[in-house]
C-alpha positions in Angstrom: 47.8 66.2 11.3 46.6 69.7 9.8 48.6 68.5 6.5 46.5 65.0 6.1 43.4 66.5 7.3 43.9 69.2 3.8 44.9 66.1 1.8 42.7 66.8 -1.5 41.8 62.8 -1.8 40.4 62.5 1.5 37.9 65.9 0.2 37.4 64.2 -3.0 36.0 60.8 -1.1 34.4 62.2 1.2 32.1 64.8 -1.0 31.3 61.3 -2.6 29.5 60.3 0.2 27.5 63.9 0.1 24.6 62.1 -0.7 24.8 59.8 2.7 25.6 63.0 4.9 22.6 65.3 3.3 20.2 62.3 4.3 22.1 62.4 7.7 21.5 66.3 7.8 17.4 65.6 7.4 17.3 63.1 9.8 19.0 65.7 12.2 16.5 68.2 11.0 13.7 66.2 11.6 14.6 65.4 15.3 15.4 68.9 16.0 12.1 70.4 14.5 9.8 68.2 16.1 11.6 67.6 19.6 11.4 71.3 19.5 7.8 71.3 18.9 7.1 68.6 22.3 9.5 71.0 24.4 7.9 74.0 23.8 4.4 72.5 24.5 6.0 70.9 27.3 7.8 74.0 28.8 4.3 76.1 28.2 2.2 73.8 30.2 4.6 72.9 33.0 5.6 76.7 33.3 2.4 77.5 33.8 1.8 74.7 36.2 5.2 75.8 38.2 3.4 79.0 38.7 -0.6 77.7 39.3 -1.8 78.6 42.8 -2.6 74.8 42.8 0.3 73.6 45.3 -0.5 70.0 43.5 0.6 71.8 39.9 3.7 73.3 41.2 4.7 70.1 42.7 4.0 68.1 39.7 6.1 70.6 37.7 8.8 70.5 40.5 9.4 67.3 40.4 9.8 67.2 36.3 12.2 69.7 36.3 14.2 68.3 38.7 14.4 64.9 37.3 15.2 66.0 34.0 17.4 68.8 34.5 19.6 66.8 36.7 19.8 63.4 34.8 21.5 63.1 32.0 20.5 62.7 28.8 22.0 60.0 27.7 21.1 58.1 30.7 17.3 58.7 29.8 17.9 57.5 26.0 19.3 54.2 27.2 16.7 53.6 29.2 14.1 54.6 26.8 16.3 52.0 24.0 17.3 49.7 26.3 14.9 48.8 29.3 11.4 49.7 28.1 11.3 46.9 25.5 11.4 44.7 28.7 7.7 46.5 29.0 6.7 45.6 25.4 7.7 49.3 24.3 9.8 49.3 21.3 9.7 52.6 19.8 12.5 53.5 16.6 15.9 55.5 17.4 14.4 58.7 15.9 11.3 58.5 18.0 13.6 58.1 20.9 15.5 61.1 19.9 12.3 63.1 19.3 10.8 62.4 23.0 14.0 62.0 25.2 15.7 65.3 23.5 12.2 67.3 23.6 11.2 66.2 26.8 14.8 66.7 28.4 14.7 70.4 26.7 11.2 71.0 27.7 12.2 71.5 31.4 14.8 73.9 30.8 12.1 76.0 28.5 9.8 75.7 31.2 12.0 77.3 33.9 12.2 80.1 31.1 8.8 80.3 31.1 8.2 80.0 34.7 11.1 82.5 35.1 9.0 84.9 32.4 5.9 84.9 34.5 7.0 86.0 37.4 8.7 89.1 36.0 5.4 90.7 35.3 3.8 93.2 38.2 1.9 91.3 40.2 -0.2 94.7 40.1 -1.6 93.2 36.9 -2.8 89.9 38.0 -4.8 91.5 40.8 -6.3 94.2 37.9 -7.5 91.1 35.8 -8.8 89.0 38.8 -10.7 92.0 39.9 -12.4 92.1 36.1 -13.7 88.7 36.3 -10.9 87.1 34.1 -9.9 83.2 35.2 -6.3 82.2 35.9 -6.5 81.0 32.4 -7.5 83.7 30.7 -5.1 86.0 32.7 -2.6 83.9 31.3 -3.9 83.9 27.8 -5.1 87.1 27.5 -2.2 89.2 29.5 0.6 87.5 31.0 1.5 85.2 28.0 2.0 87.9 25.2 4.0 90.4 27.5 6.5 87.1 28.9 6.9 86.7 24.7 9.7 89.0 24.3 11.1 88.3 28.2 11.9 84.9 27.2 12.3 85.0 23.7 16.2 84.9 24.1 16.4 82.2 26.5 14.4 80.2 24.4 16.1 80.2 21.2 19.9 79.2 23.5 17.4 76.6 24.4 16.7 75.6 20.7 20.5 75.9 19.7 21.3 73.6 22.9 18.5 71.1 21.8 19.8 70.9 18.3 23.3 70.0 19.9 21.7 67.7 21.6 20.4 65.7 19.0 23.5 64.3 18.5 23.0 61.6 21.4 20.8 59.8 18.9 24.5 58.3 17.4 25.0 56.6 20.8 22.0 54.2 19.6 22.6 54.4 15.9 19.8 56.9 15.4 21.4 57.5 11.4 21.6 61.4 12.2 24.4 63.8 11.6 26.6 62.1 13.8 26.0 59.0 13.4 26.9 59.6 9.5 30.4 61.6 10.9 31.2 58.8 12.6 30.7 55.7 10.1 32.6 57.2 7.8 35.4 58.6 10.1 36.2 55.3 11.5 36.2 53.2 7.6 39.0 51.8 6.1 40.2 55.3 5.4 39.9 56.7 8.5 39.8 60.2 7.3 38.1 61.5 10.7 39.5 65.5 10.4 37.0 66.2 7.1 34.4 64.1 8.3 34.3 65.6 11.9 34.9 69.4 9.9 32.2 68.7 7.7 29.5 68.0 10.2 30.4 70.7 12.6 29.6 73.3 9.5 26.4 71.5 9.0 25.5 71.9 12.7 27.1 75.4 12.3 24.4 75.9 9.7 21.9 75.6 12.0 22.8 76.6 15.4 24.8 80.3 14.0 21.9 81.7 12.3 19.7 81.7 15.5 22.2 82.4 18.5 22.6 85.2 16.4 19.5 86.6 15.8 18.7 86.1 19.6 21.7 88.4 20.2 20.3 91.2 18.3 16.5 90.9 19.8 18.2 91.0 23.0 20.5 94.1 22.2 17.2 95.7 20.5 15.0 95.4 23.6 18.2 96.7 26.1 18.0 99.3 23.4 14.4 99.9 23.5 14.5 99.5 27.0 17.0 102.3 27.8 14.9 104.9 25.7 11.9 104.2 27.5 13.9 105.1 30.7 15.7 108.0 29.2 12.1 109.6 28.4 10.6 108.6 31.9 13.4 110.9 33.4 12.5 113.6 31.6 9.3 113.7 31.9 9.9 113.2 35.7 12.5 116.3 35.5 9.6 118.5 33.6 7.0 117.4 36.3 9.4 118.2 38.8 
């Protein structure tokens, strides 16, 4: 297996097909960067909802969470490809892609968010209610910029995760990444251990250069985190 999968004709033909793969590759990017885009509006507004004293909100957001994060989402892209053209809704593969990956992403993000909010002190909502400030400026103005760096990390596993997922688009011939891997894997040649390889290092491409720069934000603020401890107990031990 290892010894056809190294077999230098099978490199040669497929690098012919570079051309096919790269226009793959932009497709892929293009779902990923947009889908991105809808989730993280998505997971803003519905985390904020899932925290809204509005019992209305929370149960609005509820009930998208729920029936997002626990079908799956392939499930959801055949039934966007499949059944709402029965309503007159015919939307193109990579528009599918684009909502059913962003939306499905955007409940995760928003649990991150929600998650985010309710570490702050609740010492500093009562502070800004007792200036005047709405629930949306308090937000805005306070609660937003310090649940940044919180859920910063989470965030980008969700954006690695989402640009996995964009792969369900080859289950209705979306033309993406895998959709390219897989046409040429399965022609005459069937030379699927360079075509499979080389779209793994494209995806690799994408995904490695954020997981890791999530693992060093998050190792910087445990860092940053334990200094502002270390110099709390001193200055304790002085007071003391």
């Amino acid at each position: 297996m290892i010894q056809q999968i190294m077999e230098p004709w099978r490199w040669q033909m497929l690098f012919a097909e570079w051309p096919k793969f790269l226009k793959a590759f932009g497709i892929t990017l293009e779902i990923s960067v947009l889908a991105l885009a809808l989730a993280l509006v998505l997971g803003v507004i519905f985390g904020l909802m899932s925290t809204s004293h509005n019992p209305l909100l929370r149960i609005i957001a509820r009930v998208y969470v729920e029936f997002f994060q626990n079908t799956p989402l392939a499930i959801q892209v055949f039934f966007v490809f499949y059944a709402l053209p029965y309503a007159s809704i015919v939307l193109s593969q990579v528009t599918i892609g684009i909502l059913c990956v962003g939306i499905y992403t955007g409940a995760y993000m928003s649990e991150a968010v929600r998650a985010g909010i309710g570490s702050i002190p609740k010492g500093q909502f009562e502070a800004a209610a007792s200036q005047g400030f709405t629930y949306i400026q308090t937000m805005m103005l306070i609660v937003l910029p310090q649940t940044i760096k919180i859920i910063l990390p989470p965030m980008v596993n969700q954006m690695v995760n989402l640009i996995k997922n964009t792969s369900i688009v080859t289950m209705i011939a979306g033309g993406d990444l895998m959709y390219r891997a897989n046409a040429y894997a399965t022609n005459d040649v069937m030379s699927y251990g360079p075509s499979y390889l080389l779209c793994g290092a494209l995806y690799f491409v994408l995904c490695f250069p954020l997981t890791t720069w999530a693992r060093r934000y998050e190792a910087r603020l445990k860092n940053r985190d334990v200094i502002t401890n270390t110099k709390k107990d001193k200055v304790e031990e002085v007071a003391a």
